[in-house]
N, C-alpha and C positions, 0 to 999 in steps of 0.2 A: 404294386410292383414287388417282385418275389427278388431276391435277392441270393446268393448263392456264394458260401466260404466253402473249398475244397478241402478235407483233411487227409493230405498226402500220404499215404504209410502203406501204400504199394500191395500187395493183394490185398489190406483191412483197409484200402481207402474209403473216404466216401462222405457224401453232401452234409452240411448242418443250409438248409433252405428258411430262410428267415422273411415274413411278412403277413398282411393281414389273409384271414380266409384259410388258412392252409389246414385247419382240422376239416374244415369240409370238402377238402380235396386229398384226405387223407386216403380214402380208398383207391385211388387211383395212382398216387401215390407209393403205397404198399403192395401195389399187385405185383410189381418184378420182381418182391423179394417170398411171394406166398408161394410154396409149392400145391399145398392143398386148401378150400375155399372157407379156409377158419385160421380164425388167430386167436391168441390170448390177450386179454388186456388187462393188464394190471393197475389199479388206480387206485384213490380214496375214494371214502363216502362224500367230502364235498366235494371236488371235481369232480368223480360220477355224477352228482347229483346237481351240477351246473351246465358239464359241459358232456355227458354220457351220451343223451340222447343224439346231438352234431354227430358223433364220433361216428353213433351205433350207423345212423341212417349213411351217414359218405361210405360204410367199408359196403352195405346193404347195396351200394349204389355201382361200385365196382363187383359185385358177387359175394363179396365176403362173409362171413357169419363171424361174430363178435362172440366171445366166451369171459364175461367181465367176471375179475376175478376182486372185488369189493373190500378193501381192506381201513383199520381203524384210520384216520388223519392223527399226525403227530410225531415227534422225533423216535417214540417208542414203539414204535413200529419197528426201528430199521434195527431187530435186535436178532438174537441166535433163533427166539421165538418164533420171530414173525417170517425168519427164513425159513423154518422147517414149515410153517403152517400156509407159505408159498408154496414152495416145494409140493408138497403133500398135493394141495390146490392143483399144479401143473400136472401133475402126475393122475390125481384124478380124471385129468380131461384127453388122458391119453396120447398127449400130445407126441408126435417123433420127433428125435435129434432134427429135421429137417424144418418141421414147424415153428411159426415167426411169435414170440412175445413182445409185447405192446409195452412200453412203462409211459403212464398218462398221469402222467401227477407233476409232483417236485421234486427238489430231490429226495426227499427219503423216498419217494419210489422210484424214483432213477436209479439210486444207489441200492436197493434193496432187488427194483424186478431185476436190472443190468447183473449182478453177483448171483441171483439166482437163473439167468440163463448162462450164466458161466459155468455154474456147475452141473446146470439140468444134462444126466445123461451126457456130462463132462465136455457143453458144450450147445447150447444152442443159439440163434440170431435172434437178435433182437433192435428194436426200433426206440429211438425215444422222443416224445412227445411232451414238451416241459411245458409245466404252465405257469409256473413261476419265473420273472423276473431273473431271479437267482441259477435258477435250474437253465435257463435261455441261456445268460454265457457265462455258465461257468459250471456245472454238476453235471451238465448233457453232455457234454464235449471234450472228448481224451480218453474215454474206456476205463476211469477210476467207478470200481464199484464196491462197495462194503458196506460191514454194518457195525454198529457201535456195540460195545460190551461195558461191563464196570468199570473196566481198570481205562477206560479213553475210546474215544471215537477214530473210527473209521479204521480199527485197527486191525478188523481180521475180512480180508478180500482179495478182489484180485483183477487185473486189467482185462477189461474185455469192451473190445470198441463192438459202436451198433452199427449197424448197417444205413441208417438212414437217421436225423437229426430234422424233425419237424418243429421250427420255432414260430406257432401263431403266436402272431402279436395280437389280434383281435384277441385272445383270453385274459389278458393281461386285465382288461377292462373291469373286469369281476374280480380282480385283484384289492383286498383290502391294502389301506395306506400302506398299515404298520410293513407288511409284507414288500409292499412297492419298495420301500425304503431300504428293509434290508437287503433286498436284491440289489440296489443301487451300490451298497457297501461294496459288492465285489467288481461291479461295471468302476466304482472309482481306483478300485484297487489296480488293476491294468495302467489307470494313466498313473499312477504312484508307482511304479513297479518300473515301468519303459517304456511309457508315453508323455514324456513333458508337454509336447504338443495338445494331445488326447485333456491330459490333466487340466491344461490352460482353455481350453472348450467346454469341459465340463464344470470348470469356475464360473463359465460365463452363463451357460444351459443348463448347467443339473437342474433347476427347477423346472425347465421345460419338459426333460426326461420325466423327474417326477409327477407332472402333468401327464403325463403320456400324450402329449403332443405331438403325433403321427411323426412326423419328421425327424427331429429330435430324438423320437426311440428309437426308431430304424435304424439309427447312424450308432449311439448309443452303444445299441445289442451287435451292430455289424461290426463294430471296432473289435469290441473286447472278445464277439468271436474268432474275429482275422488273429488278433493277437495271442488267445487259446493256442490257436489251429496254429501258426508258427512255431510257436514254444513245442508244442505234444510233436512234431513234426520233428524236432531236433533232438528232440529228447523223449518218447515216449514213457518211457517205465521211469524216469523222475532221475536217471542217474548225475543228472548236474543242474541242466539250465532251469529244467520245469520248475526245481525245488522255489524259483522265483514265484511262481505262482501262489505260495504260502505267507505270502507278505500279510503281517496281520494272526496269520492262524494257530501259531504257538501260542501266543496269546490268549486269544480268542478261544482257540480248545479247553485250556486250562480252566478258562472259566466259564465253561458251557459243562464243562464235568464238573465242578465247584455249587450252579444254579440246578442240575439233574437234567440238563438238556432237555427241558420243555420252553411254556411260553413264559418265564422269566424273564431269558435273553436267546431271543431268537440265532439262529446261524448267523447271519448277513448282519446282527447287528454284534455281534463276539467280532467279527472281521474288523467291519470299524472299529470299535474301541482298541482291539488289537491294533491295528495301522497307523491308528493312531499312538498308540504304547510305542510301536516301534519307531516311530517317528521321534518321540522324546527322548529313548532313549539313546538313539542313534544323535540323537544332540549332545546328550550327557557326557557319551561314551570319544565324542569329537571326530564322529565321523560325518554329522550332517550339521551345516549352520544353524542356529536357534532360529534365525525368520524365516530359512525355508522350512524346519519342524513346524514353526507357527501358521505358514500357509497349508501345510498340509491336515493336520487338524484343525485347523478351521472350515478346511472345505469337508469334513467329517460332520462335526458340529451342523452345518451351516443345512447339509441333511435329513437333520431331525435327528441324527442316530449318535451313542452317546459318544461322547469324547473322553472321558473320565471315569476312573471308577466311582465316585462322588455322582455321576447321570445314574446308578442303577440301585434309584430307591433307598440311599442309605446302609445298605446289604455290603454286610464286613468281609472280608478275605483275606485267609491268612496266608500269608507269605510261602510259607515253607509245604502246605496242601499246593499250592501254585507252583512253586518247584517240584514236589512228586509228579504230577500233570505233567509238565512238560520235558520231566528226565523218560516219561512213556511216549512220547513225540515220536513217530514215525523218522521223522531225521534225524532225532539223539543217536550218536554212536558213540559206543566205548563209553560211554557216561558221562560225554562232553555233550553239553548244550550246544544246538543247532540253531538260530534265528535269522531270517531274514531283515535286514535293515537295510538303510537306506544313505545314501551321499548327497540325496534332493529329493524333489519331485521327479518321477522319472529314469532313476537309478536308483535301482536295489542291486545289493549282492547277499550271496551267504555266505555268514557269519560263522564259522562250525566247530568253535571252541568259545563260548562265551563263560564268561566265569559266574558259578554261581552264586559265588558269595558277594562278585559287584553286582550281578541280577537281583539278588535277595533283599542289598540296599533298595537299589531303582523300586522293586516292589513298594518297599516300605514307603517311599519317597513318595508315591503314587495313591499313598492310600490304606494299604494292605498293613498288617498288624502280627 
């Protein structure tokens, strides 16, 4: 059963189509949006080298001819680097403003092809095909695209929605744990954010999601994209409600630039620990009850993903490196700290002057030095 969330935003509308099979119906698929009978596909070396060969033969099967464009796997990809050596790549193949790019990966290639058809020739369409967990509801869906630099992630890009949102679930299956889990991080974050309901389900099933038990993921992925697709619908370019969506990721950022954004600590598991940060300190600060913080980090925990800075191997973190990080926070203004916290499970709000010298304690409290 294919399932289908609309993302309403009126001439950028258009499907995120969630279920099993859908890369080999991709060719068909993609033909309403091909003017001429070639596309780009932008991917990794492991998903090419799992799931390339489906891809190539479905667009083969519609007429299409596939032009894979094979890039490293890993967060350091999505750098100033690896867009110019895109770019360069697209432009080899000739492609016109009118020709459709492919992103078949995660997200770093979500984020990486999606910002390079933004700017290719100041604008071309592009399709995403996620194969990650993570990238299913949450990097494919809202036209956020960018790339990491030194000084913080995700900092220099720019909104450009795709055209079409292909979410096989059948790939998921070749999905290692560690990965399954951190994609999980951000399916929990939706019900921590403004689904009490969602949240109180995935108490009961998250292991069944983490199973990938047909049913259970379907539902899983189909929430927290309805829920995406709401938020981006009311808010697209972030200027209020979406910033909910970052429940976790101040956090989280701060310490994905602290580890060098590799497989230290994965994205999906920087969110957990984050979500859980803010959960505690939304207790601290007497905005959220101490049992609902406790339920909500434990359903973090409960996971596999860390809850503590004490779960990441011993690996120290100073304080005041963690405040740098997060004064580069895309919602930092004016040099007031920005953070999403929370009232419960279920309700987050933002927070948009947080002090940093009561943050710097919480740090310390937390671990950091």
């Amino acid at each position: 059963m294919i399932r289908s969330v609309p993302v309403d935003l009126g001439e950028r509308a258009y499907e995120v189509l969630i279920g099993p099979g859908l890369v080999d119906e991709a060719g068909a698929r993609l033909r309403p949006f091909v003017r001429r009978d070639r596309v780009a596909v932008v991917s990794d070396a492991t998903v090419w080298g799992l799931h390339g060969a489906r891809l190539t033969a479905a667009l083969e099967r519609a007429g299409l001819k596939a032009h894979p464009i094979v890039l490293p796997p890993g967060e350091q990809t999505k750098s100033f680097a690896g867009l110019e050596g895109l770019c360069d790549a697209l432009l080899a193949l000739e492609l016109d403003r009118g020709d459709l790019i492919v992103a078949f990966g995660g997200g770093v290639i979500g984020d990486l092809a999606g910002f390079a058809a933004a700017v290719y020739k100041r604008g071309a369409d592009f399709v995403q095909i996620p194969t990650t967990l993570l990238a299913q509801v949450d990097s494919s869906v809202g036209g956020k695209t960018a790339i990491d630099t030194p000084r913080g992630k995700n900092l220099v890009g720019a909104f450009h929605q795709p055209r079409l949102v292909l979410a096989d679930l059948d790939v998921l299956g070749t999905l290692p744990d560690r990965e399954m889990r951190a994609g999980y991080a951000e399916v929990l974050k939706y019900g921590l954010l403004g689904d009490a309901d969602f949240f109180a389900w995935l108490q009961a099933q998250g292991s069944a999601v983490l199973a990938r038990e047909p049913a259970a993921l379907a539902h899983a992925v189909e929430r927290s994209v309805e829920m995406k697709a709401e938020i981006v619908i009311a808010d697209e370019r972030e200027a209020g409600r979406r910033a909910l969506l970052n429940l976790g990721h101040t956090f989280g950022h701060a310490l994905e630039a602290e580890t060098g954004y590799g497989e230290a600590l994965l994205h999906g598991e920087a969110v957990g620990l984050g979500s859980a940060m803010a959960f505690r300190y939304s207790a601290a600060a007497g905005f959220c009850g101490a049992e609902d913080a406790k339920k909500a980090v434990a359903a973090v925990a409960a996971a596999g993903l860390p809850a503590r800075l004490s779960d990441l191997g011993g690996r120290r973190f100073a304080a005041d490196a963690l405040l740098r990080h997060m004064a580069q926070d895309k919602k930092a203004e004016g040099g007031r700290l920005t953070f999403i916290l929370a009232r419960s499970p279920g309700d987050a709000f933002v927070a948009r002057d947080v002090d940093p010298a009561e943050m710097r304690a919480f740090l310390i409290s937390e671990g950091a030095v």
